[in-house]
C-alpha positions, -999 to +999 in steps of 0.1 A: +422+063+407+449+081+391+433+108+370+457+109+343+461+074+333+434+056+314+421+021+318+402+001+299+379-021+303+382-060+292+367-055+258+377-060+221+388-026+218+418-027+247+432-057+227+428-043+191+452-017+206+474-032+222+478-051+189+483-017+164+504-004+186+527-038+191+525-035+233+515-059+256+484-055+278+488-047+317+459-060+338+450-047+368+428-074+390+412-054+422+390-060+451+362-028+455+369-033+494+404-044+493+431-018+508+463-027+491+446-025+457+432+009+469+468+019+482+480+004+445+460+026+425+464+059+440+496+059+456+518+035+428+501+044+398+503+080+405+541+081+404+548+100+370+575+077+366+550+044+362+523+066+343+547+072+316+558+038+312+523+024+312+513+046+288+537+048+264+545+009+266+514-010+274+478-008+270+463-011+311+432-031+317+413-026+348+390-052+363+370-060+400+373-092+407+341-099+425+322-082+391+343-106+367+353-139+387+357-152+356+389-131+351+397-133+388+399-171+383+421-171+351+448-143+360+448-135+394+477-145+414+464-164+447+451-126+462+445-087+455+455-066+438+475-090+410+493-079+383+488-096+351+513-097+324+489-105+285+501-106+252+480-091+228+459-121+229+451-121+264+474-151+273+492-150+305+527-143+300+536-135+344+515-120+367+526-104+406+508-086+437+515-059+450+549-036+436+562-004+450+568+023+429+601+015+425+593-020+416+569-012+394+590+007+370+610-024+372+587-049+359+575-023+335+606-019+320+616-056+317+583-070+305+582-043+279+614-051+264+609-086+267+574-079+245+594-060+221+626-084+217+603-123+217+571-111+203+575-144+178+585-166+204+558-158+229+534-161+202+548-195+192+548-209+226+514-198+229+503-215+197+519-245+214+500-242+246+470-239+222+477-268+203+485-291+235+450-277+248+432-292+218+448-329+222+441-331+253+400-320+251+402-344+224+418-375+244+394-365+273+368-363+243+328-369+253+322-399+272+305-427+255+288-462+266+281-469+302+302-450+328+328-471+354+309-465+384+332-441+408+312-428+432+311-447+464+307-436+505+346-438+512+344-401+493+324-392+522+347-407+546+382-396+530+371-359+535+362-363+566+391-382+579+407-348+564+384-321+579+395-333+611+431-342+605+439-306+589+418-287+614+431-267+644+426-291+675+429-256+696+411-227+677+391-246+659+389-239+621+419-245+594+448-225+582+475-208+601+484-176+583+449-170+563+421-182+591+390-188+569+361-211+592+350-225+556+313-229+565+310-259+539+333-280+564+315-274+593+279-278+577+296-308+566+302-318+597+271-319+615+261-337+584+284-363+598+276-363+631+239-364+628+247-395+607+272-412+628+272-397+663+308-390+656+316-361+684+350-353+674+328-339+645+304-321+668+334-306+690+350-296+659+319-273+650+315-260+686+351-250+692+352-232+652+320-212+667+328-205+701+362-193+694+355-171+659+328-158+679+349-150+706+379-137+684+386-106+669+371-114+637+338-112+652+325-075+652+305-075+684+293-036+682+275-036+652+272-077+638+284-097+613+321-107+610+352-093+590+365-115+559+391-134+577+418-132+605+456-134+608+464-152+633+457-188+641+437-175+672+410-157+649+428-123+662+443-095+635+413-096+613+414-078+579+379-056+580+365-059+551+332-074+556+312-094+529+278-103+519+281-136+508+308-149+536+286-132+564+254-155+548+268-185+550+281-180+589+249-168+595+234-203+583+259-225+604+254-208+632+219-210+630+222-247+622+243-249+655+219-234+674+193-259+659+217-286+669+229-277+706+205-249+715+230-222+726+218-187+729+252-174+719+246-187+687+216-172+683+227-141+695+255-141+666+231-150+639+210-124+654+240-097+648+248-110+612+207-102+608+214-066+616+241-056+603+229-067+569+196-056+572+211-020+589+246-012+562+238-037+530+205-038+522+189-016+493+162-005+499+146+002+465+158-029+450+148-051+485+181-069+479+218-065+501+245-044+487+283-065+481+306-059+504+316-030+535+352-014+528+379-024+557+386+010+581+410-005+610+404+025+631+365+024+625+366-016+639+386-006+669+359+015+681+340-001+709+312+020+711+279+026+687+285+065+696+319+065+686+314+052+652+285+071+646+309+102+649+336+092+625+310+077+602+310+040+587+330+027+559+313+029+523+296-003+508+303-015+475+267-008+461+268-040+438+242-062+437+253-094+430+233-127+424+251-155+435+256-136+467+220-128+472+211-161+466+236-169+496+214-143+512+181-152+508+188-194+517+201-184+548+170-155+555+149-182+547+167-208+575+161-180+598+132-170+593+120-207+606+147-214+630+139-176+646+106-177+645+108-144+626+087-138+592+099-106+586+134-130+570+115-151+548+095-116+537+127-105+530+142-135+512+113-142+486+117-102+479+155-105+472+148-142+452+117-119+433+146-094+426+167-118+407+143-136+387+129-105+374+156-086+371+187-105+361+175-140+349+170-140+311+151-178+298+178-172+270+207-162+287+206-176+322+213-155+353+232-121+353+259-118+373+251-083+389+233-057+389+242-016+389+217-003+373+217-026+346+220-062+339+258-077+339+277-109+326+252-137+319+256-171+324+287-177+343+276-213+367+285-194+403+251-178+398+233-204+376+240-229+410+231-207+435+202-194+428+191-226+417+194-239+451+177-209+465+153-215+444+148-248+454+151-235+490+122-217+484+100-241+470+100-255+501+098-223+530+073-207+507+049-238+509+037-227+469+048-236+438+055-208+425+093-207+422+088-244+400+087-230+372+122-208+370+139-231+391+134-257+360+140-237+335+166-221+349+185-258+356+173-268+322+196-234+306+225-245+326+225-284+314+219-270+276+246-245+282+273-251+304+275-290+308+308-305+297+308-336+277+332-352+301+302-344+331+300-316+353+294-280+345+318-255+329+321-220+344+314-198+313+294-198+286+311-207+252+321-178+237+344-179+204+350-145+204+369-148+240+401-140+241+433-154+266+425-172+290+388-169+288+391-195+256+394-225+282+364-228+302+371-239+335+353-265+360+350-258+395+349-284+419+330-262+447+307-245+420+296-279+403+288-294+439+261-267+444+249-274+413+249-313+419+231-305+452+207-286+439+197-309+412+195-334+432+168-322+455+151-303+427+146-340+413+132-351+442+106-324+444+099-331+409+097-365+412+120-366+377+150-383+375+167-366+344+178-343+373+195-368+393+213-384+367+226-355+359+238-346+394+249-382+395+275-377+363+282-341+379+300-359+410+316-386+387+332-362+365+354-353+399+356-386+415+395-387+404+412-358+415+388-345+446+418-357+468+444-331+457+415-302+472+421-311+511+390-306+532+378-271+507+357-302+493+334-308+525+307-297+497+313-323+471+316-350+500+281-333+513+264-338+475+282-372+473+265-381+508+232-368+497+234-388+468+240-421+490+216-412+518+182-399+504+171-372+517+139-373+543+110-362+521+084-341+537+053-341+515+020-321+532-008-329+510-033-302+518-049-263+511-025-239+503-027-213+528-045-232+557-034-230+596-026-270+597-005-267+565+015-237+580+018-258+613+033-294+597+056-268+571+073-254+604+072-286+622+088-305+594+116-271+588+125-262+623+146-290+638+181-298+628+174-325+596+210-333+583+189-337+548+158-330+545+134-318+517+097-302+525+073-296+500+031-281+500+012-301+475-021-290+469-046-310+450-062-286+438-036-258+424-006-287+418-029-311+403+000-323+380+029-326+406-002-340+428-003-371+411+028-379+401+033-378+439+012-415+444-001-395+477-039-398+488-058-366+491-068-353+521-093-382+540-121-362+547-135-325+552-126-327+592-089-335+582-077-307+555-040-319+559-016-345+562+024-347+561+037-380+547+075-389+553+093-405+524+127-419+518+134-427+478+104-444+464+090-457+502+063-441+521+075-446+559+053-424+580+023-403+579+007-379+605-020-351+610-004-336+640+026-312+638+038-321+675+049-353+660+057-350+625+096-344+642+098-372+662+088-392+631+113-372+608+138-380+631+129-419+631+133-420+593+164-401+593+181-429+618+165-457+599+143-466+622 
């Protein structure tokens, strides 16, 4: 960072000012593990010539993006590092990526004369925006009487007609210049395949796998996989390597070696394991550090020795809750579908983590954690770790994680449900300023949610929950078109909504052999949707008998697993060798 130029920090004092001394505000969005915005801030904003201008003409803001998505999401400009151009009020006035020095002092110049010469008629167009803002919350205004019913299965079938039509029929996956594998599309579908038998959906998935695993995105010395490639061929990777996007490969690729039984797969998932385990996890706090910093030379290494001599790229030491919720569902799927405890040991210690640590009954989830508590209440984190929550209820076989996954989905309905349905992004917050003063709703972000409720309902047995998911998924039922196949989650909520999940329910002691036995029976094989949950009679007397199940039959028989589907009992069984088989029959309608 340039030593002699000071940021701020987005607070009420960089705007107050901005505003005494009649300058606009210059904000600086950043990745920790991003190079450009590295290269930005100590090679650009050390020229004397853009230190002078910034500080004599603007007041500079500095902000990570992954520690304030909220600004990311408001002012960043499709990427990192952005440029953002605010009036005194925090409203977007231009933003850009990366400048050269040269350029720079360009854009300086001209935005700061600009500033000087229209401060009225930026502020009057801004007044306007405002205005226009207000009449259209008010035509949306809160929803009254019964809702048009929107929601129908030809969602479902829409995006998938466009998860295979936009993906790449040779390297699998979608894009051409930015190659994401968008894990929510291929989860997605095997959803649809296990539904339909559709194999175009099944060869879709294999292909993605094989070839990312085969590209250079995959780092096959140490695990895990960089950010995202290049090229359409999954070659030209930039290096950066992330929690959160390494979790959720690590969960499809354990779901695809659930579904075809490759040892590749499991090999991969096994490498994701240890590289987070061996660079990101904290040790003290028993929960996975943000993000690795991109070193091209570093990745090119082939050898274990080799790296060990030049020494691995720093982690971004952030502990961040939505992503180690990411973490901890996916520890927990492999925990089962390895046959390794030591991952769901690990997940319920991260989960513990969070709820101790950064969820406030008041406040709802924190955002991160640095050695304090960060940024409450924003829904990315509210969502997922609600549904690792839920998650848990069912891998844990205890009920112990009940009682903050309610309240915790009880805060988000009170606090961040829009009148119109669905689930804003931020809290309200009057004293926000720019573009923080129009809370957002994220298509991707509500889905979680909507997902999560719904299965939380079902292990509740309480419908508030579902109707509530239900109205979620309306409130997008318009416009999820214009998204493309980045809405494979909403089409998966939608399904789940439509085809009720199989419900596992082992009535028996807490803590006994045959309980353990049906728990892994009922979590091990590929289920497209599927919800387990221990009952005890005893120690969840309540959610016992709202259940409608019969109690164990006699001393000789301490357990039994009965298989729902909505309000019907289908199936019932003692014996974990064939509580699958049986899962499997319900699943198909059988």
């Amino acid at each position: 960072m340039a030593a002699s130029l000071r940021w701020w920090d987005w607070c009420d004092e960089a705007f107050a000012e901005a505003r005494a001394r009649g300058v606009p505000v210059l904000l600086f969005v950043r990745a920790a593990w991003c190079r450009f915005s590295k290269e930005l801030d100590r090679q650009v904003f050390a020229d004397p010539r853009v230190q002078a201008l910034v500080k004599d003409r603007f007041v500079a803001i500095q902000v990570d993006k992954d520690r304030r998505p909220d600004l990311d999401a408001r002012y960043s400009k499709g990427g990192w590092p952005t440029l953002a151009w605010l009036d005194d009020t925090g409203e977007l006035l231009a933003a850009d990526t990366y400048l050269e020095a040269d350029e720079l002092v360009a854009r300086l110049q001209l935005v700061a004369d600009y500033y000087v010469k229209n401060r009225e008629l930026i502020k009057l167009r801004i007044a306007e925006l405002e205005e226009r803002q207000k009449q259209e919350d008010g035509a949306r205004g809160p929803r009254v009487g019964p809702r048009t019913p929107q929601l129908s299965l030809e969602i479902v079938e829409q995006v998938a007609r466009t998860v295979l039509e936009n993906a790449d029929p040779q390297w699998g996956g979608w894009g051409r210049e930015h190659k994401f594998p968008n894990t929510e599309a291929l989860d997605f579908a095997l959803v649809r395949w296990s539904q339909t038998g559709d194999q175009a959906m099944l060869q879709l998935v294999r292909r993605t796998l094989r070839c990312m695993q085969e590209g250079e995105i995959h780092d096959r010395v140490e695990g895990g996989f960089y950010r995202y490639a290049t090229q359409p061929d999954w070659s030209v990777p930039n290096h950066e390597k992330m929690l959160d996007s390494n979790a959720q490969r690590l969960h499809v690729y354990l779901e695809a070696h659930q579904v075809f039984g490759d040892e590749s797969y499991r090999q991969t998932a096994e490498g994701i394991l240890r590289w987070m385990y061996g660079t990101l996890l904290d040790l003290e706090h028993k929960a996975f550090k943000g993000s690795q910093d991109a070193h091209p030379a570093y990745a090119r290494l082939l050898t274990l020795e080799q790296r060990k001599a030049m020494g691995a790229p720093p982690c971004d030491p952030t502990l961040f809750a939505n992503w180690n919720a990411i973490a901890a569902s996916s520890l927990l799927k492999a925990s089962m579908v390895l046959r390794e405890p030591k991952h769901k040991e690990q997940a319920l210690a991260t989960l513990d983590f969070i709820v101790e640590e950064l969820f406030d009954e008041h406040r709802g989830v924190y955002h991160y954690w640095d050695g304090m508590y960060h940024l409450p209440g924003l829904l990315s984190d509210q969502a997922y770790v609600l549904r690792a929550l839920v998650d848990a209820l069912q891998y844990a076989g205890e009920s112990r994680y009940l009682r903050p996954a309610k309240r915790l989905a009880d805060w988000t309905i009170e606090n961040l449900q829009s009148p119109t349905g669905g689930f804003y992004d931020t809290p309200y917050d009057p004293s926000a300023y720019g573009g923080l003063r129009r809370r957002n709703r994220s298509i991707l972000e509500n889905s979680v949610m909507a997902e999560a409720l719904l299965r939380l309902a079902a292990l509740v047995r309480e419908d508030d929950y579902a109707d509530t998911a239900r109205a979620t998924l309306e409130s997008f039922a318009q416009d999820y078109k214009r998204y493309g196949h980045f809405v494979a989650g909403y089409a998966r909520a939608v399904d789940l909504l439509f085809h009720e999940p199989v419900h596992v329910t082992i009535v028996g002691p807490r803590g006994s052999e045959l309980v353990r036995q049906l728990v892994e029976a009922a979590l091990r094989p590929y289920v497209a949707s599927r919800i387990v949950q221990v009952l005890d009679p005893v120690h969840d007397k309540e959610l016992f008998e709202r259940s409608g199940l019969p109690g164990p039959r006699n001393l000789f028989e301490p357990a039994r697993a009965y298989v729902q589907r909505g309000r019907g009992s289908l199936a019932e069984t003692a014996d974990p060798n064939r509580l699958p088989a049986l899962m499997t029959r319900v699943e198909r309608g059988s």
